[in-house]
Structures are given as C-alpha cells and as structure tokens.
C-alpha positions in Angstrom: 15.1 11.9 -25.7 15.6 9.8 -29.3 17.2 7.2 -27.5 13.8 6.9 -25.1 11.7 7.3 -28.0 13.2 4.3 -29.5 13.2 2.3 -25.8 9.1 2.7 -26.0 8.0 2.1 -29.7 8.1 -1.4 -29.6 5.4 -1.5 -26.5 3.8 0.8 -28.2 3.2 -1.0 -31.9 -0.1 -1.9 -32.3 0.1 -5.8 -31.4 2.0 -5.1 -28.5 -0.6 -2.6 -27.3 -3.3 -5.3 -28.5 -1.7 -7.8 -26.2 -0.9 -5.8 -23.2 -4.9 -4.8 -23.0 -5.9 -8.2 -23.7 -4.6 -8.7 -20.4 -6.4 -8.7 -17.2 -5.2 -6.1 -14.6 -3.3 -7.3 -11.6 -3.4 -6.1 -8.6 -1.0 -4.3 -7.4 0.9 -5.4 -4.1 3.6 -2.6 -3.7 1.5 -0.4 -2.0 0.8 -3.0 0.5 4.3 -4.4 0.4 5.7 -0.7 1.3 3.1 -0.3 4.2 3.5 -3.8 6.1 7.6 -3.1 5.5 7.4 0.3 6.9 4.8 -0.4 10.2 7.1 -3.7 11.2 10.0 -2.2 11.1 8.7 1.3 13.3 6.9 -1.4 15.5 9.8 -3.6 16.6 12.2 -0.9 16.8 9.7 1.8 18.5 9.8 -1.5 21.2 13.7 -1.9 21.1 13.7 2.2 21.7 11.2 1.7 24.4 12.9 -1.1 26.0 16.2 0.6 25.8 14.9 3.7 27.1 13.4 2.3 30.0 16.4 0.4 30.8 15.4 -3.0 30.3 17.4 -5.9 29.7 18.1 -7.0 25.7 16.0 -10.9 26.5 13.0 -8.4 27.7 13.6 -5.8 24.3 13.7 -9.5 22.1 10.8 -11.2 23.5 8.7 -7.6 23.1 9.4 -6.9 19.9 8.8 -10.9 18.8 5.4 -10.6 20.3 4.8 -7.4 19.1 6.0 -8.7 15.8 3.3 -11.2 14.9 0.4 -9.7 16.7 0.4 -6.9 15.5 1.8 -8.1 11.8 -1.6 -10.7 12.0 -3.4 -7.5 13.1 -1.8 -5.4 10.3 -2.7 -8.2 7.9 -6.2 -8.9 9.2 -7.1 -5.2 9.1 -5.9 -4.7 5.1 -7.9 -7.7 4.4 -11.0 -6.4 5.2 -10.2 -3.5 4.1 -9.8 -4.7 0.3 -13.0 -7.1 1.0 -15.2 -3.6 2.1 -14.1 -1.9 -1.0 -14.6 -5.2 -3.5 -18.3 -5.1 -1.7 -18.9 -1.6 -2.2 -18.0 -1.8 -5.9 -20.2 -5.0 -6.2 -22.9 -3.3 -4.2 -22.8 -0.4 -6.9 -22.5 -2.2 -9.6 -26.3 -4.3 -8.8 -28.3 -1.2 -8.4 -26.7 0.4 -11.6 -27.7 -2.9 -13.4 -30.9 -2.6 -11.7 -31.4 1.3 -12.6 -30.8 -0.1 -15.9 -33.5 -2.1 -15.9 -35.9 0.1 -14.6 -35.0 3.7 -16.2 -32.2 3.0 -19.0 -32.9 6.3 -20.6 -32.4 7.6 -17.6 -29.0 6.0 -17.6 -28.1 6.7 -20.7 -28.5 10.1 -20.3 -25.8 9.8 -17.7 -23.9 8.3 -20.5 -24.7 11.2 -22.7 -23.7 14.1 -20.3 -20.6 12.3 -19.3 -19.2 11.9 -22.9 -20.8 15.5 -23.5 -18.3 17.1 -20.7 -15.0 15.4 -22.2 -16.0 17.1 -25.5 -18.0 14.8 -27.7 -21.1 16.3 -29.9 -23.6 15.4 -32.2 -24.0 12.3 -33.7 -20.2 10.9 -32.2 -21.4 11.4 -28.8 -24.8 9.7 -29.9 -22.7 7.0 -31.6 -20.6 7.0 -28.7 -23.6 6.5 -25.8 -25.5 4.0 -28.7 -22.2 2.0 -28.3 -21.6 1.8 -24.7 -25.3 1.2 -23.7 -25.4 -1.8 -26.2 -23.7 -4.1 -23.6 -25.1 -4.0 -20.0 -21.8 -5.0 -18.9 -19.6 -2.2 -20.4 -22.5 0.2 -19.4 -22.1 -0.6 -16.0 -18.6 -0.8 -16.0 -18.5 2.4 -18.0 -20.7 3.7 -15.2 -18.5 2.7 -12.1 -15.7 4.3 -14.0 -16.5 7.5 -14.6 -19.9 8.3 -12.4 -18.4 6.5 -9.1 -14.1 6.7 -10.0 -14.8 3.0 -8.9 -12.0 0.4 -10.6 -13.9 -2.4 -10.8 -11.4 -4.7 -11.4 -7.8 -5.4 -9.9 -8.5 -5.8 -6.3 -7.6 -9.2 -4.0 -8.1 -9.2 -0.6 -6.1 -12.1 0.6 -3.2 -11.0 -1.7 -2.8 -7.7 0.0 -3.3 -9.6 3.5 -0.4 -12.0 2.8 1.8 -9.6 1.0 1.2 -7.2 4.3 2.2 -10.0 6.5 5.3 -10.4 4.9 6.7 -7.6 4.3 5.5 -6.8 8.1 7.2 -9.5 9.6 10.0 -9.6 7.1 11.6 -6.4 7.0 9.8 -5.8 11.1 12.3 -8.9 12.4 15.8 -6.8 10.7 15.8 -4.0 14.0 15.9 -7.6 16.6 18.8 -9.6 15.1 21.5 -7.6 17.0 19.6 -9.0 19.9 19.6 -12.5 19.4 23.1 -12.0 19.1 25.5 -13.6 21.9 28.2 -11.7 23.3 27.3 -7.9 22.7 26.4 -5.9 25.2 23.0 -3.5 25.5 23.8 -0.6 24.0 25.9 -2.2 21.0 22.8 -4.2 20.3 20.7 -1.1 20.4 23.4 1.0 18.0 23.2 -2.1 15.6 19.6 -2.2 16.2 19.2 1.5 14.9 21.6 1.4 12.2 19.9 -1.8 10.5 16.5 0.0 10.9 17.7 3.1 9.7 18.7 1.4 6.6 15.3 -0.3 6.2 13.9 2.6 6.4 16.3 4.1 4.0 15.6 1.0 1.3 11.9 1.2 1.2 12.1 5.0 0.9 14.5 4.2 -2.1 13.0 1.0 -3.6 9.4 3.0 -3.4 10.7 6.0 -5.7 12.5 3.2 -8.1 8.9 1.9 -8.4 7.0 5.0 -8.8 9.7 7.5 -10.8 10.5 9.8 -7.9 13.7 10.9 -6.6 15.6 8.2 -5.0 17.7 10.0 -2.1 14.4 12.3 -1.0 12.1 9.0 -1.1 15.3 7.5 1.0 15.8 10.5 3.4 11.5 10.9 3.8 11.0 7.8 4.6 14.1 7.9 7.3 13.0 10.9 8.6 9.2 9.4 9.5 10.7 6.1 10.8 12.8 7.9 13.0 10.6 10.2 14.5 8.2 7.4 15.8 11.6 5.3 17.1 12.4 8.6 18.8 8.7 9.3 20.7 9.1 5.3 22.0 12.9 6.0 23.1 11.1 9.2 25.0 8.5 7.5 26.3 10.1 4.6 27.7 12.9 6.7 29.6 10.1 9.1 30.9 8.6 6.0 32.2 11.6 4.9 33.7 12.3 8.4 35.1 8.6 8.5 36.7 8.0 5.0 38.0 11.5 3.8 38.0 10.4 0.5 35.8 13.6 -1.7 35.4 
C-alpha cells in the first residue's frame, strides 16, 4: 500500500493536478473499440459456423463472411455514428432551452442551483456563495446545469471518432476467424478448427485487454467474453445444420 501511495503523489501534487484539468477531456474510444472487435469477430465466425454447419464448401464460408464483413462493419459503423451525433444533439438541444430558461426565469434557475447544492450538504451563506458563484457565468450555469439536473457530459463526445474506431476494430479483429480459409492446402474441417481456435482467442484477448483497461479481473473478463462469443458461434453452427438437415442446402 506505501509503495502505491508513492506511485500516485506525483499525479496528485498540485501542478500536476492543475495541468491534467487544464486539459480538455478526450473521448474515449475503448468502449467502441471493444464493441466493433467483439460484433466482427461473432459475425464472421457465426458465418464460418453456419457455413460449416450447413455443409458448404470453404470459397462459399470466405466469400460470406468477406461480405458479411464490410457490410455489416459499414453498418456497425454507420449506426454508432449516429448514435454519438443523437446524443451530442440532445445535449446541445438541452443546453439552448436551459440558456433560454435562463434568460427568462433565472431565479427560477438558480433556485435549481440552490436545491441542488442544498442536497449534497451545503448551508447558509456557502451554499449562497456557492449558487452566487456558479450563476455568475451563463456558461458554467448551464454546464453546471447539464451536469447535475440532466447527468448530461457535455463534453467528450465525437461521432466520427467512434464511427472509425468501430470500423476498425470491426473489420480488424472480424477478418482473424477467415484467414484459415484463405489458406491453400487445408482441408474443411481443419480450416473450421483453426477458424474457431483463432476466434476463441479473440474473444479471449478483448475479454482480457477490456479488464486491463477497466481494473477487473483478467481471466473472468477473458472467460466472459469467450463464453458470449461462443454461444452466438454455436446458435449459427445450429442453425445452419438444421437448415441443411431440413432443406438439404449444399
């Protein structure tokens, strides 16, 4: 405990707390990153299981799961980015009529201040000092106001950043489960065992690389993570050999 007492006083030092909240927030990709890994890689190989299932031929399994790769990646990325654009408007959209209920009422809005600040435990003349302070500037009011009235983080967000980084990581980690097939020389069902073994350790990584990022335990992140990409491999590899089974697709 000393020892990570030591590793966080420096960060904590008053100009290196100055600094780091001088500093604009950045958005943050990982979440995106983990869900456009995760979705290409249960995409192609949920097509590889199907494919396999049904008993179709590796060149049909590599030419699915390449479509399936960039549509649905583009699709993936697409959908994210107006995702992030709906929630910047919302917050923008908030943020006018709170500068224009300002305008029209601000004791009204200050007296949101005041019970705000009231219910974390300020009294008296500090919480008067307190709402006198914030209400000064409309911009911290507002921003004040988004923060604790709406839980709104006004700041941080970037569309097109978490549309690329989806696409990526989509098609990056998505493409891992098809290079057995485009592989000379092996036959279907090594290409399918390769196949599952590389996406069972993608699977694996992100589960691993996502508790590395957010403190949680590695080997249950891992296993989790395993466990929910296999699953959905598993209803394709059913589906496609119950299709086979009924309509005898070949």
């Amino acid at each position: 405990m000393a020892q990570d007492r030591e590793d966080l006083e420096p960060e904590h030092r008053p100009e290196a707390v100055k600094e780091r909240l001088s500093q604009p927030p950045q958005a943050n990709s990982m979440p995106d990153a983990i869900l456009g890994g995760i979705d290409g890689c249960v995409t192609t190989f949920a097509v590889v299981s199907g494919a396999f299932g049904a008993g179709f031929s590796p060149t049909v399994a590599l030419v699915l799961g390449f479509a399936n790769l960039l549509a649905d990646g583009f699709s993936m990325a697409v959908s994210n980015y107006e995702a992030s654009q709906a929630q910047q408007e919302h917050i923008d959209s908030v943020a006018r009529r709170e500068y224009h209920h300002i305008q029209l009422i601000p004791e009204g809005e200050r007296e949101e201040i005041r019970q705000i600040f009231r219910a974390k435990g300020f009294e008296g003349e500090l919480l008067e000092r307190v709402v006198e302070t914030l209400t000064d500037d409309h911009d911290i009011w507002v921003d004040t106001m988004l923060k604790e009235e709406y839980s709104l983080q006004p700041v941080g967000l970037s569309p097109l950043r978490a549309a690329l980084t989806t696409f990526f990581a989509f098609i990056i980690v998505g493409a891992m489960p098809l290079l057995p097939y485009a592989l000379p020389g092996l036959d279907a069902t090594t290409q399918f065992l390769a196949s599952l073994l590389i996406a069972g350790a993608m699977f694996f990584g992100i589960g691993m690389l996502k508790s590395l990022v957010y403190h949680r335990p590695m080997l249950r992140s891992g296993f989790r993570t395993l466990l929910m990409g296999g699953a959905a491999a598993s209803l394709a590899f059913l589906s496609g050999h119950l299709a086979h089974a009924l309509f005898g697709l070949s």
